[in-house]
C-alpha positions as CSV (number, residue, x, y, z in Angstrom):
1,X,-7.9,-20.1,-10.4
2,X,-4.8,-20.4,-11.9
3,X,-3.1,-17.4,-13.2
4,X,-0.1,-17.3,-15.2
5,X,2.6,-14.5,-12.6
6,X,3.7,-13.3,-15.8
7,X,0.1,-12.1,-17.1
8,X,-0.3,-8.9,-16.0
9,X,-3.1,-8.0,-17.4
10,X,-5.1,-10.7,-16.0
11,X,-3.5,-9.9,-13.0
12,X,-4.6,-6.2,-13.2
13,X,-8.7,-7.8,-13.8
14,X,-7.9,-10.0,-11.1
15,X,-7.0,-6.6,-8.6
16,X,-9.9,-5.2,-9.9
17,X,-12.4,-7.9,-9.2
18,X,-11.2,-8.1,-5.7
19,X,-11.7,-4.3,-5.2
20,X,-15.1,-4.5,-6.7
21,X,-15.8,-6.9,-4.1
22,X,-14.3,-5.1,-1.2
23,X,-11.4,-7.9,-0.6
24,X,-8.5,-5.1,-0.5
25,X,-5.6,-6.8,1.3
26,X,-6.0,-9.5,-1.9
27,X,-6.3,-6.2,-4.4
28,X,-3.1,-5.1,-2.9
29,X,-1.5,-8.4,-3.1
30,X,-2.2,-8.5,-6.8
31,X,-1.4,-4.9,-7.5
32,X,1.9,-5.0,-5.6
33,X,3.3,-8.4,-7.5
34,X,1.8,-6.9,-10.5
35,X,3.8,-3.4,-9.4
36,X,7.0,-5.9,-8.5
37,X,7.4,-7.2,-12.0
38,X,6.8,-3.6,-13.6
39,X,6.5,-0.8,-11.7
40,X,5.4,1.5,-15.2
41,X,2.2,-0.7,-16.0
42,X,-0.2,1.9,-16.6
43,X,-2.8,2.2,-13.9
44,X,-1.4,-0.3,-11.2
45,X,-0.2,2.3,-8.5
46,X,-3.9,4.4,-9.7
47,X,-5.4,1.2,-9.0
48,X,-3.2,0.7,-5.2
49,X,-4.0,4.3,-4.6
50,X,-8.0,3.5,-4.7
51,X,-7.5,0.8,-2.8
52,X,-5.6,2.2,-0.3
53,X,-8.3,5.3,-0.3
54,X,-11.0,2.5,0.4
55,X,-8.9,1.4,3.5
56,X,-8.3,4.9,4.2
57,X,-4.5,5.1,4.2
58,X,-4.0,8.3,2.8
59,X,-0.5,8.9,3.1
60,X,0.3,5.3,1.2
61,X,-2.7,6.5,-1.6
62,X,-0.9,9.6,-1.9
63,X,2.2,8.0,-2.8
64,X,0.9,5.3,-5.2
65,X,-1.0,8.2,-7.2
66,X,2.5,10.2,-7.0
67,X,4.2,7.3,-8.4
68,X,1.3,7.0,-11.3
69,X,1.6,10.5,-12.3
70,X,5.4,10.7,-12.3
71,X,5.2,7.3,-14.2
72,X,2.4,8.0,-16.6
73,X,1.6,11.6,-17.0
74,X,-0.1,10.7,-20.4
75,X,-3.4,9.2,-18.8
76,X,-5.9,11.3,-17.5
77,X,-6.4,9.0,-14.2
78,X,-2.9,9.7,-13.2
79,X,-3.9,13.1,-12.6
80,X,-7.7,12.2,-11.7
81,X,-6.3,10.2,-8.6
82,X,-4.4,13.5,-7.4
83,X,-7.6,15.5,-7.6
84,X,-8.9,12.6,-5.2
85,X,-6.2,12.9,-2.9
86,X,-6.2,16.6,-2.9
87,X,-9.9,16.3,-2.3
88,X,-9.5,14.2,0.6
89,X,-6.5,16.3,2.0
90,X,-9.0,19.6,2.0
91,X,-6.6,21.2,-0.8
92,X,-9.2,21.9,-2.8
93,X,-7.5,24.9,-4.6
94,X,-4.6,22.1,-5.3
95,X,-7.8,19.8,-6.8
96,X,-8.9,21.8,-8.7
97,X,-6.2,22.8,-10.6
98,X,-5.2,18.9,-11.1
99,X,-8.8,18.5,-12.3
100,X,-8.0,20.7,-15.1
101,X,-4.9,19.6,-15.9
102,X,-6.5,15.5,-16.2
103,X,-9.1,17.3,-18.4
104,X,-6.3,19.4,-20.7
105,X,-4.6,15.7,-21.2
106,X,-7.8,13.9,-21.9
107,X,-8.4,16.7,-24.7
108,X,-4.3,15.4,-25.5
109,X,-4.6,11.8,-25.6
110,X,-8.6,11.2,-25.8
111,X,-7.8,7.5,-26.4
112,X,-6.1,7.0,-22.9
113,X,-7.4,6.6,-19.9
């Protein structure tokens, strides 16, 4: 396959597929040169922080899903991924309230993610 570096959408379906098929060190290889070139694409440190759930580093999940909320606070997955975290942490008071809060900006941007 050859892949443009520069297409980061395609590099973002390429991450993806790999996930889907359980090949996570080649997700995060993706995700990370995809995360190199533009740390603010929407989705890519949601999309490290699933993958690093999956492999179940939670402390480098939590900060990818950090980094996504601080860098996107308009999509609803930004603050979907924290209720994971929160979930997975037992702060389920803490889950909760992040549940809400992706559901009051889904209601605010229902076209976003």
């Amino acid at each position: 396959l050859k892949l443009n570096p520069g297409d980061l959408q395609r590099r973002m379906s390429l991450a993806k597929a790999y996930y889907d098929k359980k090949e996570f060190n080649k997700a995060i290889v993706e995700l990370s040169d995809v995360k190199d070139l533009l740390e603010s694409y929407p989705e890519v440190n949601y999309e490290l922080a699933k993958v690093y759930i999956s492999i179940g580093d939670i402390d480098k999940a939590t900060l990818a899903a950090k980094k996504e909320l601080e860098l996107n606070p308009e999509l609803s997955s930004s603050h979907y991924i924290m209720v994971q975290i929160h979930y997975l942490k037992n702060e389920y008071r803490d889950a909760v309230l992040m549940f809400e809060k992706s559901i009051e900006v889904k209601l605010v941007h229902p076209f976003k993610i």
